[in-house]
VOGU-3710 file (C-alpha; in Angstrom, 3 decimals, decimal comma):
1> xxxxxxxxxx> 213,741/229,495/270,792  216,477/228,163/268,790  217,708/229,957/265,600  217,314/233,340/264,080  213,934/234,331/261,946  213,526/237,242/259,903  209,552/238,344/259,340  210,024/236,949/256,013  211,757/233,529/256,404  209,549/230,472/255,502
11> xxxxxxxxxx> 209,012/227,067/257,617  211,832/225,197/255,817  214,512/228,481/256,933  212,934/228,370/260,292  213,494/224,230/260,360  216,828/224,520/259,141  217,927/226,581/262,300  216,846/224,224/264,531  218,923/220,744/266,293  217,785/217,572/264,710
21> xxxxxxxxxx> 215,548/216,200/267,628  213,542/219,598/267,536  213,336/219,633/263,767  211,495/216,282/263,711  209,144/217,238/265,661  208,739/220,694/264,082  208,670/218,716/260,652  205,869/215,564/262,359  203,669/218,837/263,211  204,417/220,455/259,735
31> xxxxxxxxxx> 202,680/216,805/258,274  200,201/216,566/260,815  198,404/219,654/260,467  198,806/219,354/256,552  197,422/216,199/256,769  194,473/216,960/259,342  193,258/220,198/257,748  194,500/219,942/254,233  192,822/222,949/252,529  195,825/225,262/255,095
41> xxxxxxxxxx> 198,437/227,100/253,843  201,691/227,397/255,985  203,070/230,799/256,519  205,046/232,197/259,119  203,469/234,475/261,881  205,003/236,906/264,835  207,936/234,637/263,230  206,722/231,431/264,035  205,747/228,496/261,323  201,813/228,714/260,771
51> xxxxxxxxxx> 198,990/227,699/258,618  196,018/229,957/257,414  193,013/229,245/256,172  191,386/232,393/255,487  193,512/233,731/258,510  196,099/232,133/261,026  194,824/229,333/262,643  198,097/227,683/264,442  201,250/228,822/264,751  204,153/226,346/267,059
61> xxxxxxxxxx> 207,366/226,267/267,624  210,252/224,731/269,018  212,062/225,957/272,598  214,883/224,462/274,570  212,375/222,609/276,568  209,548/222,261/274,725  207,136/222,855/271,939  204,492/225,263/272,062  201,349/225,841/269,899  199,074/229,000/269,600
71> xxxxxxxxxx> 196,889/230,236/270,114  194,836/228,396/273,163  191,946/226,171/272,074  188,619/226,410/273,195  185,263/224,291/273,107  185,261/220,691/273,860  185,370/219,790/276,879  186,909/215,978/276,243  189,891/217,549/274,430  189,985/220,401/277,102
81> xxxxxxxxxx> 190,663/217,438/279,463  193,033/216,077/277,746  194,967/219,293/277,140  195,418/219,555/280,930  198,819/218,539/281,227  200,400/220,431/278,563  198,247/224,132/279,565  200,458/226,955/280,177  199,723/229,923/282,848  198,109/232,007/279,373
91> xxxxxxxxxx> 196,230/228,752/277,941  198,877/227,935/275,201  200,349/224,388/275,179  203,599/223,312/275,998  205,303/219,557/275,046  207,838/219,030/276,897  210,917/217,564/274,999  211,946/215,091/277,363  208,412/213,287/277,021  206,626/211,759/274,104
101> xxxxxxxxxx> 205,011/213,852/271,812  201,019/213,777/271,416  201,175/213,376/267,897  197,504/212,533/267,789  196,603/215,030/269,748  198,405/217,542/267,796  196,413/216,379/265,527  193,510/216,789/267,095  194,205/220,607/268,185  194,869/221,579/264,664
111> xxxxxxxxxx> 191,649/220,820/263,454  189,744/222,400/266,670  191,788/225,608/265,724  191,040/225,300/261,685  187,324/225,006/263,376  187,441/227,966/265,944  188,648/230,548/263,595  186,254/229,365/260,904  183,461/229,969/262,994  185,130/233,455/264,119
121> xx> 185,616/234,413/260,274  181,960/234,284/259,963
//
């Protein structure tokens, strides 16, 4: 992972570390999530950037290969398929750098996540 965190940095300290292709992407996800699932809060968790709702719903991050988002998603099978390509050994996802970035389906993941954890909160 590029740059040094601290427990307490925030998401702009942890962008600032990072080379300009990576912080793009790192900022893109920042707007997409905050877009998709507006009522989340970003944070930083185990270090990484986050939102919350009531708890952690996302975290992601950028690596010198790819980006990766926690934790896995579960449920729907359609988005499960599409997931495919990016699923690591442990069920997190992996962009690759050197590839387009799913934007959408980003996208999508955030708000399966927000939903997840909501209906784990309960």
């Amino acid at each position: 992972m590029s740059g040094g965190l601290t427990p307490n940095t925030t998401i702009d300290a942890y962008l600032a570390s990072l080379p300009p292709d990576s912080r793009f992407i790192i900022e893109e996800i920042r707007r997409i999530v905050k877009a998709r699932v507006p009522a989340a809060v970003e944070t930083i968790s185990y270090k990484l950037p986050a939102f919350k709702l009531d708890r952690v719903f996302i975290c992601f991050a950028a690596f010198k290969t790819h980006i990766g988002i926690y934790p896995p998603v579960k449920g729907d099978s359609k988005l499960q398929k599409a997931l495919l390509p990016y699923r690591s050994e442990k069920g997190n996802l992996r962009f690759p750098l050197d590839e387009p970035i799913p934007y959408d389906l980003i996208g999508q993941v955030a708000v399966a996540l927000s939903r997840e954890r909501a209906r784990t909160a309960t």
